[in-house]
Biopython code that builds the backbone (N, CA, C, O; Angstrom):
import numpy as np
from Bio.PDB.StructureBuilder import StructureBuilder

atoms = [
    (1, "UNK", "N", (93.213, 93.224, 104.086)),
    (1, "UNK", "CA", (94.288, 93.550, 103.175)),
    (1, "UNK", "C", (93.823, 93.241, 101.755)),
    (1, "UNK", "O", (93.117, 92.264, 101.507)),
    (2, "UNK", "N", (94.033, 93.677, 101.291)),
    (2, "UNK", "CA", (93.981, 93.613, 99.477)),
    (2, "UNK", "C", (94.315, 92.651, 98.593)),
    (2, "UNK", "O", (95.519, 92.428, 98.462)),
    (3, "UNK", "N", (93.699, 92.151, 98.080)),
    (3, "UNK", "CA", (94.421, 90.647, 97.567)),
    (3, "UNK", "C", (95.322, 91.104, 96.362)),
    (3, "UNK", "O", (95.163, 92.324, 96.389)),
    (4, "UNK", "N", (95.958, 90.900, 95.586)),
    (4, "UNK", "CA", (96.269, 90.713, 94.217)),
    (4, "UNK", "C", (95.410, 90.200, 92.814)),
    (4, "UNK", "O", (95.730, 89.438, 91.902)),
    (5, "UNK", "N", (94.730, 90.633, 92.966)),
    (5, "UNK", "CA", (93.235, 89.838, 91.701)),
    (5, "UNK", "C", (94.151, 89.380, 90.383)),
    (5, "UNK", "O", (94.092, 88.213, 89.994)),
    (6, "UNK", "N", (94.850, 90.187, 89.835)),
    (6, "UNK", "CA", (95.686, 90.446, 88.590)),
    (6, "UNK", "C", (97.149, 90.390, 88.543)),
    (6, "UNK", "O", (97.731, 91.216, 87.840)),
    (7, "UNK", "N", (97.639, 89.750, 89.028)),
    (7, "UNK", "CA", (98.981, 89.933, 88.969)),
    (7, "UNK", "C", (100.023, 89.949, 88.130)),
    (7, "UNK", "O", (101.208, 90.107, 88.422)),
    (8, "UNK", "N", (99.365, 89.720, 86.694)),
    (8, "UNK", "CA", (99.683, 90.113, 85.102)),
    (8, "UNK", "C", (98.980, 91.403, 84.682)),
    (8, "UNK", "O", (98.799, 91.559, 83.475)),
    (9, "UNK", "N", (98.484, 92.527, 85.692)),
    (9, "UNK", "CA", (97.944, 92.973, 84.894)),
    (9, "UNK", "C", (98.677, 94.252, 84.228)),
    (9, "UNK", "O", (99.782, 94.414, 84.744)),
    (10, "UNK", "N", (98.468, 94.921, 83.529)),
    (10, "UNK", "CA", (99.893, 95.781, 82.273)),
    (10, "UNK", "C", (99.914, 97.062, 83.354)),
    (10, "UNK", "O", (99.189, 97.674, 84.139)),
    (11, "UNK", "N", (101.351, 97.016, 82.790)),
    (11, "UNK", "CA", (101.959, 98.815, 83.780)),
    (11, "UNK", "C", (100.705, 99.735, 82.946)),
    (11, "UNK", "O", (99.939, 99.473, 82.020)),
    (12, "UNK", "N", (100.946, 100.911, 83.790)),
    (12, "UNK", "CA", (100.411, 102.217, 83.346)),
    (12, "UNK", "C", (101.143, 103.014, 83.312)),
    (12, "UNK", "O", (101.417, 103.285, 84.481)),
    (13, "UNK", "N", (101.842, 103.795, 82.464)),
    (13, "UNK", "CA", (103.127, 104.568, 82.108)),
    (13, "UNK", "C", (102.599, 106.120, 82.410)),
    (13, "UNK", "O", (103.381, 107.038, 82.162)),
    (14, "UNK", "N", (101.256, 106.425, 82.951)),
    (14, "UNK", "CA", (100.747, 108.057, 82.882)),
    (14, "UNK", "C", (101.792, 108.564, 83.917)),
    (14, "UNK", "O", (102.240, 109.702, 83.780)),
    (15, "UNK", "N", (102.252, 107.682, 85.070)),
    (15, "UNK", "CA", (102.741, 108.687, 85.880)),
    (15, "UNK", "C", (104.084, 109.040, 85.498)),
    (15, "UNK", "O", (104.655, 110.063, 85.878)),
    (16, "UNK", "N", (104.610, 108.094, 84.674)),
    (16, "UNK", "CA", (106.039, 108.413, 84.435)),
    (16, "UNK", "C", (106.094, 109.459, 83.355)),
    (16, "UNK", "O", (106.921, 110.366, 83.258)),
    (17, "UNK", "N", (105.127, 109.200, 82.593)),
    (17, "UNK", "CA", (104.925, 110.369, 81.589)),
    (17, "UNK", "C", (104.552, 111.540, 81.994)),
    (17, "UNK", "O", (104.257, 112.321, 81.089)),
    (18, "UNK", "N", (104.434, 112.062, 83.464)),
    (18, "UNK", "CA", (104.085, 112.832, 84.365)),
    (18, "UNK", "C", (105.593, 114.005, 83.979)),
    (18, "UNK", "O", (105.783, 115.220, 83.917)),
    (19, "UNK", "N", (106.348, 112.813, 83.809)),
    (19, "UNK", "CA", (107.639, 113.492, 84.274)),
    (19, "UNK", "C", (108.384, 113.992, 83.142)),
    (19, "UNK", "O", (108.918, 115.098, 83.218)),
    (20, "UNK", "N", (108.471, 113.301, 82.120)),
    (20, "UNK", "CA", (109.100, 113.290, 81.265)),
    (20, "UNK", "C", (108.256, 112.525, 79.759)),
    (20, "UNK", "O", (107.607, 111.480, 79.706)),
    (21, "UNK", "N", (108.608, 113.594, 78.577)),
    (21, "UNK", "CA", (108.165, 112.910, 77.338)),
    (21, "UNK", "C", (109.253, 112.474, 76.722)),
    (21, "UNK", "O", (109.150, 112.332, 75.504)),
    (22, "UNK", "N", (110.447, 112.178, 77.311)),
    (22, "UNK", "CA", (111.975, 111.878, 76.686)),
    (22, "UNK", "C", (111.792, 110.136, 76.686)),
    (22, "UNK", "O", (111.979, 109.389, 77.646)),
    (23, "UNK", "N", (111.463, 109.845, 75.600)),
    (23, "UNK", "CA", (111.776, 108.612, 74.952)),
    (23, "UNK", "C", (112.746, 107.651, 75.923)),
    (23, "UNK", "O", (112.555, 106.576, 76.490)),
    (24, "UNK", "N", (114.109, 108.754, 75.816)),
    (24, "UNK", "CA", (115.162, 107.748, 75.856)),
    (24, "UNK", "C", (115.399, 107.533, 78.086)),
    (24, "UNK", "O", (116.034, 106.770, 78.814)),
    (25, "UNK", "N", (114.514, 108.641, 78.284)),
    (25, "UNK", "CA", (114.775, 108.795, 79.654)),
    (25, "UNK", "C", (113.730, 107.886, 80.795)),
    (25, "UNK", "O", (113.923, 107.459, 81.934)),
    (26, "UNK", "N", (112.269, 107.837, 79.618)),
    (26, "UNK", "CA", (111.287, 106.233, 80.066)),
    (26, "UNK", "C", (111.849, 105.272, 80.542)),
    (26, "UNK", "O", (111.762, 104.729, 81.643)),
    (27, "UNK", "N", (112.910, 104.921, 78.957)),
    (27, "UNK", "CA", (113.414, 103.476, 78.856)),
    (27, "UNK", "C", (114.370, 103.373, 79.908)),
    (27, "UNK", "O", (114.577, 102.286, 80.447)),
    (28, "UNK", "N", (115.180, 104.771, 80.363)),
    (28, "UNK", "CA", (116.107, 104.261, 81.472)),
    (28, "UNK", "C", (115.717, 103.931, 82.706)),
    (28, "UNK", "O", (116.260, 103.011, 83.318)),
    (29, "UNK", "N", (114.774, 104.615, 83.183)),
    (29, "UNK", "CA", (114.024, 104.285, 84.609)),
    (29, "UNK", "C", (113.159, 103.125, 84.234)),
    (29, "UNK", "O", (112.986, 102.570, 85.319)),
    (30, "UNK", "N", (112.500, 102.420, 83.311)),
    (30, "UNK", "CA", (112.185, 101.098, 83.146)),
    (30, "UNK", "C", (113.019, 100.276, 83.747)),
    (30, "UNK", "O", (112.860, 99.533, 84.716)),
    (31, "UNK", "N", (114.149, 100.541, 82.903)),
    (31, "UNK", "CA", (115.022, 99.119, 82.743)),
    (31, "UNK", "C", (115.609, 99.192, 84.077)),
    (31, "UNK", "O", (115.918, 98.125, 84.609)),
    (32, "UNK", "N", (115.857, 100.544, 84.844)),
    (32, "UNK", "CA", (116.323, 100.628, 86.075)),
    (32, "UNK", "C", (115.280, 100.012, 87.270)),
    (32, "UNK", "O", (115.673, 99.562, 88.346)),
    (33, "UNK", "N", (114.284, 100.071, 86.964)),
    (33, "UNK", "CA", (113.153, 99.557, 87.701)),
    (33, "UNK", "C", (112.739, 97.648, 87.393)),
    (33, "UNK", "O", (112.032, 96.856, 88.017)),
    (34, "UNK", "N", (113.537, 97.522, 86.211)),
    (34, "UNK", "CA", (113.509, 95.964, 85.582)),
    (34, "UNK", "C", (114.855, 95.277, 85.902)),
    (34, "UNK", "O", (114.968, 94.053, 85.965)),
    (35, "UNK", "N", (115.775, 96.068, 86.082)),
    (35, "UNK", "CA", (116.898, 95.500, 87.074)),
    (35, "UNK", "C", (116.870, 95.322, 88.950)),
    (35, "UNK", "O", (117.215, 94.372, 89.652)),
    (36, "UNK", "N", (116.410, 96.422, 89.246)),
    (36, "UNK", "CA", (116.257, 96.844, 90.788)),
    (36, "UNK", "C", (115.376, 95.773, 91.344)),
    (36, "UNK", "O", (115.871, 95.100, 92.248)),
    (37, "UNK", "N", (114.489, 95.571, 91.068)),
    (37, "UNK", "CA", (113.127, 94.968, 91.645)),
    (37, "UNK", "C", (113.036, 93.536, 92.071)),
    (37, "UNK", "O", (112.481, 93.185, 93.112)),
    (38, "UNK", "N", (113.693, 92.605, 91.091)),
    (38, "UNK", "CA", (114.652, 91.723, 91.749)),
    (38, "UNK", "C", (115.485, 91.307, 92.864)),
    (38, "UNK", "O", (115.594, 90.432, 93.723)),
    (39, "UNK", "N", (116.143, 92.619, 92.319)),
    (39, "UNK", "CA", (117.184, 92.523, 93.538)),
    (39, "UNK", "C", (116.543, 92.809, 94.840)),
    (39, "UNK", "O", (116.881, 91.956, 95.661)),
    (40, "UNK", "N", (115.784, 93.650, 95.302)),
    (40, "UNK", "CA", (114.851, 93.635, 95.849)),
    (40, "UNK", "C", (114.257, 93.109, 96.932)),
    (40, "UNK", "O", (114.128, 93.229, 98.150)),
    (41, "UNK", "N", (113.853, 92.290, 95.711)),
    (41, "UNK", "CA", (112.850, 90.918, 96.289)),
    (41, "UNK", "C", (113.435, 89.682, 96.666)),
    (41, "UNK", "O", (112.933, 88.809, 97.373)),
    (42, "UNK", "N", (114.838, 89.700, 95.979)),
    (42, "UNK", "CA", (115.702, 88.871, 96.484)),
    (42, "UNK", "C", (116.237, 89.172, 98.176)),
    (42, "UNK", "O", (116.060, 88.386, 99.106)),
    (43, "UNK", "N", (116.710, 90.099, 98.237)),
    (43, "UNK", "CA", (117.385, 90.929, 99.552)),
    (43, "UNK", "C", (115.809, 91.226, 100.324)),
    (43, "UNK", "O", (115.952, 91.264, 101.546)),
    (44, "UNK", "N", (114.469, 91.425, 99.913)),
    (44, "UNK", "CA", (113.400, 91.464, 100.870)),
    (44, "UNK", "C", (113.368, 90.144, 101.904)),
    (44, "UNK", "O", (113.318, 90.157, 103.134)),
    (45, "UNK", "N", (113.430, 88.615, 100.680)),
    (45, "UNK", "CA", (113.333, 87.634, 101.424)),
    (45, "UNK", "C", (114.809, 86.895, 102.136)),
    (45, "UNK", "O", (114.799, 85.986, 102.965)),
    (46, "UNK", "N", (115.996, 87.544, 101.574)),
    (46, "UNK", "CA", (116.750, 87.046, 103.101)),
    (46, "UNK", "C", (116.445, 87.972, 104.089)),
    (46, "UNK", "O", (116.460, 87.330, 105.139)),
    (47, "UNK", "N", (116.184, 89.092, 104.317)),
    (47, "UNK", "CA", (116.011, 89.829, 105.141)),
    (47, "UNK", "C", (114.826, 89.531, 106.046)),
    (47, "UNK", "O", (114.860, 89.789, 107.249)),
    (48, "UNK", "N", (113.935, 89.064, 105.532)),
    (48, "UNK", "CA", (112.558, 88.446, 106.197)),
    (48, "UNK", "C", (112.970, 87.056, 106.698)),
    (48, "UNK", "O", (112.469, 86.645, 107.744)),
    (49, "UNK", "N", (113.899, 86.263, 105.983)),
    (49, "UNK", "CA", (114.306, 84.685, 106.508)),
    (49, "UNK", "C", (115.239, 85.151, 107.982)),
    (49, "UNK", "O", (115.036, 84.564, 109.046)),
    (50, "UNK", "N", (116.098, 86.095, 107.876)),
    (50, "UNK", "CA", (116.708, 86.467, 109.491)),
    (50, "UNK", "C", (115.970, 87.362, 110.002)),
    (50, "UNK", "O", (116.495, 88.186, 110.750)),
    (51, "UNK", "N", (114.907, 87.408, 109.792)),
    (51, "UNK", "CA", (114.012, 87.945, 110.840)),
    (51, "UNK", "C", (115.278, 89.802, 110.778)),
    (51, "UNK", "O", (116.016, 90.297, 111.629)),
    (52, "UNK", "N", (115.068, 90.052, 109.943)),
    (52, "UNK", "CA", (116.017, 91.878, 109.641)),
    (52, "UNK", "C", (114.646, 92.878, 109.679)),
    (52, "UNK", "O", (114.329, 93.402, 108.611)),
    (53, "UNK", "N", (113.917, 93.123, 110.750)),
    (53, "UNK", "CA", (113.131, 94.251, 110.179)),
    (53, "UNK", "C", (113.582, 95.225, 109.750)),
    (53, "UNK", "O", (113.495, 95.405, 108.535)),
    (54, "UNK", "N", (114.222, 96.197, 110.575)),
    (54, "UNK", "CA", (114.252, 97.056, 109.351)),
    (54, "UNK", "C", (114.812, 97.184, 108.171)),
    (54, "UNK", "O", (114.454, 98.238, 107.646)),
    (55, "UNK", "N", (115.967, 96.204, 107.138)),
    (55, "UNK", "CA", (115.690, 95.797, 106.257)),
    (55, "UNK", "C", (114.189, 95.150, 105.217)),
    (55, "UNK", "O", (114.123, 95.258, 103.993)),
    (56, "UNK", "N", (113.473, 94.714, 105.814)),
    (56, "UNK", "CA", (112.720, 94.547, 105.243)),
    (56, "UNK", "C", (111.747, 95.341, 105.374)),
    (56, "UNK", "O", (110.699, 94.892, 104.909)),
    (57, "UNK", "N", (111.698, 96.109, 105.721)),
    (57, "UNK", "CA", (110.618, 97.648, 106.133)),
    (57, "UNK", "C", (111.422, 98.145, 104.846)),
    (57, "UNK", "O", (110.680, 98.648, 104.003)),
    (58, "UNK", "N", (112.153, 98.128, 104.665)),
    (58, "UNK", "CA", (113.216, 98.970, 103.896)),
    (58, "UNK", "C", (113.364, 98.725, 102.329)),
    (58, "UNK", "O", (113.590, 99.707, 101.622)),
    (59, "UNK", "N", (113.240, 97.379, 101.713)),
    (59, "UNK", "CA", (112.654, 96.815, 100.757)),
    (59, "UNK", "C", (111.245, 96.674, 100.548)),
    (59, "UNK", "O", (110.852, 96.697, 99.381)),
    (60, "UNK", "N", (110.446, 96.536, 101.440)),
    (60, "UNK", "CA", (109.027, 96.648, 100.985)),
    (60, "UNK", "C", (109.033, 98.130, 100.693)),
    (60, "UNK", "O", (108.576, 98.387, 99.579)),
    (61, "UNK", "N", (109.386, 99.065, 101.325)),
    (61, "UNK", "CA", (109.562, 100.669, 100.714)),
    (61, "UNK", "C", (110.065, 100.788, 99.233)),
    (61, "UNK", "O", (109.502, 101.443, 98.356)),
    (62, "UNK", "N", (111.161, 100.086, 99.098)),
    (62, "UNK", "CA", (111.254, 100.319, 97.523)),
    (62, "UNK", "C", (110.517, 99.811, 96.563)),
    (62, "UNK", "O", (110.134, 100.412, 95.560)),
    (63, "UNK", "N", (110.224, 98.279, 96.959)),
    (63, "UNK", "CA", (109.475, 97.478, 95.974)),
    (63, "UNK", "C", (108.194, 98.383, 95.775)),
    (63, "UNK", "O", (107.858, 98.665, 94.624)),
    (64, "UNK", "N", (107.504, 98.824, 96.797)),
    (64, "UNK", "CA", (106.459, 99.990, 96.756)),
    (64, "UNK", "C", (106.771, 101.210, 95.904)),
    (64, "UNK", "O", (106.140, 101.480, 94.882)),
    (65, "UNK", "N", (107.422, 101.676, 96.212)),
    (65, "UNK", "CA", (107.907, 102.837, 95.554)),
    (65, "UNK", "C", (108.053, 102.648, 93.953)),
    (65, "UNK", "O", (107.622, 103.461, 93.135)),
    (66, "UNK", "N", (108.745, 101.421, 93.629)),
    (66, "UNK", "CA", (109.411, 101.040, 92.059)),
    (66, "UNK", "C", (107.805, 100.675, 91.663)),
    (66, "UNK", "O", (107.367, 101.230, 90.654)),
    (67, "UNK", "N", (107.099, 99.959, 92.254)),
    (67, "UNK", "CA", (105.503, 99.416, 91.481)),
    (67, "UNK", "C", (104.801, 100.888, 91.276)),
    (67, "UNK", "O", (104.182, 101.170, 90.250)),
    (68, "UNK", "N", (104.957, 101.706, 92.275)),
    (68, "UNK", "CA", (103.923, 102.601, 91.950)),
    (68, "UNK", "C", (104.322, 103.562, 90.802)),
    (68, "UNK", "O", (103.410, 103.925, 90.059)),
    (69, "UNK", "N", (105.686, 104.057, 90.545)),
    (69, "UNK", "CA", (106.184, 104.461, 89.709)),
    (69, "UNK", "C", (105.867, 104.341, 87.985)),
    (69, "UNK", "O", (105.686, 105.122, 87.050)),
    (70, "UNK", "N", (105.948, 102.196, 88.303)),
    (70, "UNK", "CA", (105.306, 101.881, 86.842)),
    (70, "UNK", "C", (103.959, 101.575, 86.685)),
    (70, "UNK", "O", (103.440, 100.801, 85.880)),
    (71, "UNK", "N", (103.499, 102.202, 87.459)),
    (71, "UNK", "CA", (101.538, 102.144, 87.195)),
    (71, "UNK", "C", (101.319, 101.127, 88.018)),
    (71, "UNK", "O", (100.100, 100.964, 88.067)),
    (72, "UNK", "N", (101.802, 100.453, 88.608)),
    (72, "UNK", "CA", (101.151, 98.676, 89.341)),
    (72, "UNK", "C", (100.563, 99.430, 90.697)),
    (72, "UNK", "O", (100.685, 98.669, 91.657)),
    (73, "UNK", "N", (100.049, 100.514, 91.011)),
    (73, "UNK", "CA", (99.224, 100.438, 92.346)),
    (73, "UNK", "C", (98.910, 99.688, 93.073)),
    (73, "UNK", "O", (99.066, 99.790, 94.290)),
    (74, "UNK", "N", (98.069, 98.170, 92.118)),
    (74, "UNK", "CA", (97.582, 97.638, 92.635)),
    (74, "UNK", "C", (98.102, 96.959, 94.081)),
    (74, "UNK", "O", (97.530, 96.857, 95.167)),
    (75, "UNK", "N", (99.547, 96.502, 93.591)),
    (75, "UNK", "CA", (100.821, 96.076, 94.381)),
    (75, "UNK", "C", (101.220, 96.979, 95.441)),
    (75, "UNK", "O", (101.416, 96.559, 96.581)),
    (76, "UNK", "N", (101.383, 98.495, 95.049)),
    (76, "UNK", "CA", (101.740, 99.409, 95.878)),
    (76, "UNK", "C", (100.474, 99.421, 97.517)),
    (76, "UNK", "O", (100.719, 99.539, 98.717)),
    (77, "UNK", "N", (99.302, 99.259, 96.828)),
    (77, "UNK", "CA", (98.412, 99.283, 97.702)),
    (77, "UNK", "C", (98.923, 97.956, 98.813)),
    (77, "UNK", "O", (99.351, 98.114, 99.956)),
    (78, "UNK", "N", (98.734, 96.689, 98.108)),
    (78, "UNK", "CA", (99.051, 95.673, 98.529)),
    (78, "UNK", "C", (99.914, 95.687, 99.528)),
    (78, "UNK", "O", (99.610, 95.415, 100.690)),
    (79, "UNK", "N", (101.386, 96.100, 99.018)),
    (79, "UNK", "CA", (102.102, 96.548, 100.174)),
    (79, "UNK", "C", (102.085, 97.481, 101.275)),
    (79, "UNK", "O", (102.796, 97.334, 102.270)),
    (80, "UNK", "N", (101.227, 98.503, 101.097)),
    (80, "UNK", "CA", (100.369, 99.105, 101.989)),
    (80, "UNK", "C", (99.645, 98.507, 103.157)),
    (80, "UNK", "O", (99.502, 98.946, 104.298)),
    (81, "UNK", "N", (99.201, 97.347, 102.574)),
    (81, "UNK", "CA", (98.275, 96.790, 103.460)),
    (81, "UNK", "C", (99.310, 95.614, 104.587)),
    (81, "UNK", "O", (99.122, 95.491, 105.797)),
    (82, "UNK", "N", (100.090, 95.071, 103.985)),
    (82, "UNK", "CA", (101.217, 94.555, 104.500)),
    (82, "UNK", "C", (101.661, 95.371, 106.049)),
    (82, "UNK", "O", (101.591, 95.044, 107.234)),
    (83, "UNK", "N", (102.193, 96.716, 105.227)),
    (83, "UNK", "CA", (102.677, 97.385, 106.397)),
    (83, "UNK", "C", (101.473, 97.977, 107.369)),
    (83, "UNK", "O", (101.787, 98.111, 108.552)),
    (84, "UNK", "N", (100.544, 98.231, 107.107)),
    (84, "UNK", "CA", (99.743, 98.429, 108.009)),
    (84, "UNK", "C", (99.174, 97.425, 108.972)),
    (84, "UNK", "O", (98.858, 97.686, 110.133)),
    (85, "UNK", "N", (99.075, 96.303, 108.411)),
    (85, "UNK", "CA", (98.477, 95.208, 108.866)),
    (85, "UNK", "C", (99.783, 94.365, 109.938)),
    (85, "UNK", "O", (99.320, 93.674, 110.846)),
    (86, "UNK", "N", (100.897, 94.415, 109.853)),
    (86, "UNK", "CA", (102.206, 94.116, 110.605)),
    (86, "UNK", "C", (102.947, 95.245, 111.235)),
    (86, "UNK", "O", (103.721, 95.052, 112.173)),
    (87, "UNK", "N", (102.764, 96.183, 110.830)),
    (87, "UNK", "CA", (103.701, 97.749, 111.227)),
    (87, "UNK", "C", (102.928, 98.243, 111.922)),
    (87, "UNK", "O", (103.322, 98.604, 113.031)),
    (88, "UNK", "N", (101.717, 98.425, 111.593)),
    (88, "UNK", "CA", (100.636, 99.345, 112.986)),
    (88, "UNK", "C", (100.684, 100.399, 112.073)),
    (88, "UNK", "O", (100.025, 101.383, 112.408)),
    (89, "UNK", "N", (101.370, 100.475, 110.854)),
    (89, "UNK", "CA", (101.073, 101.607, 110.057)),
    (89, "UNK", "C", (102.309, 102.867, 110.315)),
    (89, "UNK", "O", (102.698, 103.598, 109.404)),
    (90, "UNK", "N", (102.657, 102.914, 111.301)),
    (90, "UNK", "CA", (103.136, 103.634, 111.772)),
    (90, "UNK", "C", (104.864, 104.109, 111.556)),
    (90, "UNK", "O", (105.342, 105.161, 111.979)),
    (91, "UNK", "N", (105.551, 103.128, 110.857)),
    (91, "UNK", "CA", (106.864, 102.989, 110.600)),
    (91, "UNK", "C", (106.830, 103.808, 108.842)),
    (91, "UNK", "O", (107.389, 104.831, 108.445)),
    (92, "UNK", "N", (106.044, 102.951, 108.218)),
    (92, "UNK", "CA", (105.971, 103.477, 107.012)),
    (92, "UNK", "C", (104.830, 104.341, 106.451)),
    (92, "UNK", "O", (103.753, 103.760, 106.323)),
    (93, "UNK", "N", (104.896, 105.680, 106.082)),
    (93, "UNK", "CA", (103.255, 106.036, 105.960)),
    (93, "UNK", "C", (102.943, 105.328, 104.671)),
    (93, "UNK", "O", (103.657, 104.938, 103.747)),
    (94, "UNK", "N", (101.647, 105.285, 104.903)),
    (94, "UNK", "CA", (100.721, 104.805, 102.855)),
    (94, "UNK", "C", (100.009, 105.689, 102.434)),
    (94, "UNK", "O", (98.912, 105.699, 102.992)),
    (95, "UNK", "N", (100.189, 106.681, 101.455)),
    (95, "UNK", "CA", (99.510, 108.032, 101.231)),
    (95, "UNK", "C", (98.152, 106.671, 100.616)),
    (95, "UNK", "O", (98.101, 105.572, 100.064)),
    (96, "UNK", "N", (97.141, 107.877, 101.279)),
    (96, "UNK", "CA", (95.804, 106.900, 100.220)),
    (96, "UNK", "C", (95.572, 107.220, 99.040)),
    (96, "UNK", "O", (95.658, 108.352, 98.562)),
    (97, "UNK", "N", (95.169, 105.939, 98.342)),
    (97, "UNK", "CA", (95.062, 106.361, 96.656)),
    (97, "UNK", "C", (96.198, 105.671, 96.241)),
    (97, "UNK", "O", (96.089, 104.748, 95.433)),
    (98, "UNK", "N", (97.635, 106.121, 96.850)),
    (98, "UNK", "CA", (98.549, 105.851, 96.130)),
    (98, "UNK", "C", (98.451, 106.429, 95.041)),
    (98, "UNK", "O", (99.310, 106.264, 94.175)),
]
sb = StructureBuilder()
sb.init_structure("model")
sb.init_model(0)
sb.init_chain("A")
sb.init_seg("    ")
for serial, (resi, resn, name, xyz) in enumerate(atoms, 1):
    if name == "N":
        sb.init_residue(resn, " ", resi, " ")
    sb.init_atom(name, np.array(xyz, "f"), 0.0, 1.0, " ", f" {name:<3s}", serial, name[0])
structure = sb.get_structure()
């Protein structure tokens, strides 16, 4: 599995800029992604403390989803490796590359 080398290391905004050059429409999926992610990770780990898989299949999907969005691959991968390495791979796919 993939370690985390960097775990400060800076978003990459190319993919969001994929989507949109609207200023004001960045900042909303940021901040939506700077509110969400938390919550998240909060609701990942009660869900992992009662033993909830598929809740927590279900949050590692977003937390994945929200990192890769803001450039953090690195994480997205990470969680990749998570689910492959506990899931058999098979519950959640991990496109490669990310």
């Amino acid at each position: 599995m993939t370690s985390l080398q960097n775990i400060n290391a800076p978003f990459d905004f190319t993919y969001l800029h994929s989507f949109s050059r609207d200023n004001d429409f960045l900042i909303e999926i940021i901040d939506l992604c700077l509110i969400n992610t938390p919550l998240y990770m909060e609701s990942l780990n009660s869900s992992f403390a009662k033993k909830e898989l598929e809740r927590v299949i279900f949050f590692l999907y977003r937390i994945k989803s929200t990192t890769s969005v803001m450039g953090r691959n690195d994480i997205s991968i990470y969680i990749c490796g998570i689910e492959k390495k506990n899931l058999g791979g098979t519950i959640i796919s991990c496109r490669s590359g990310i």
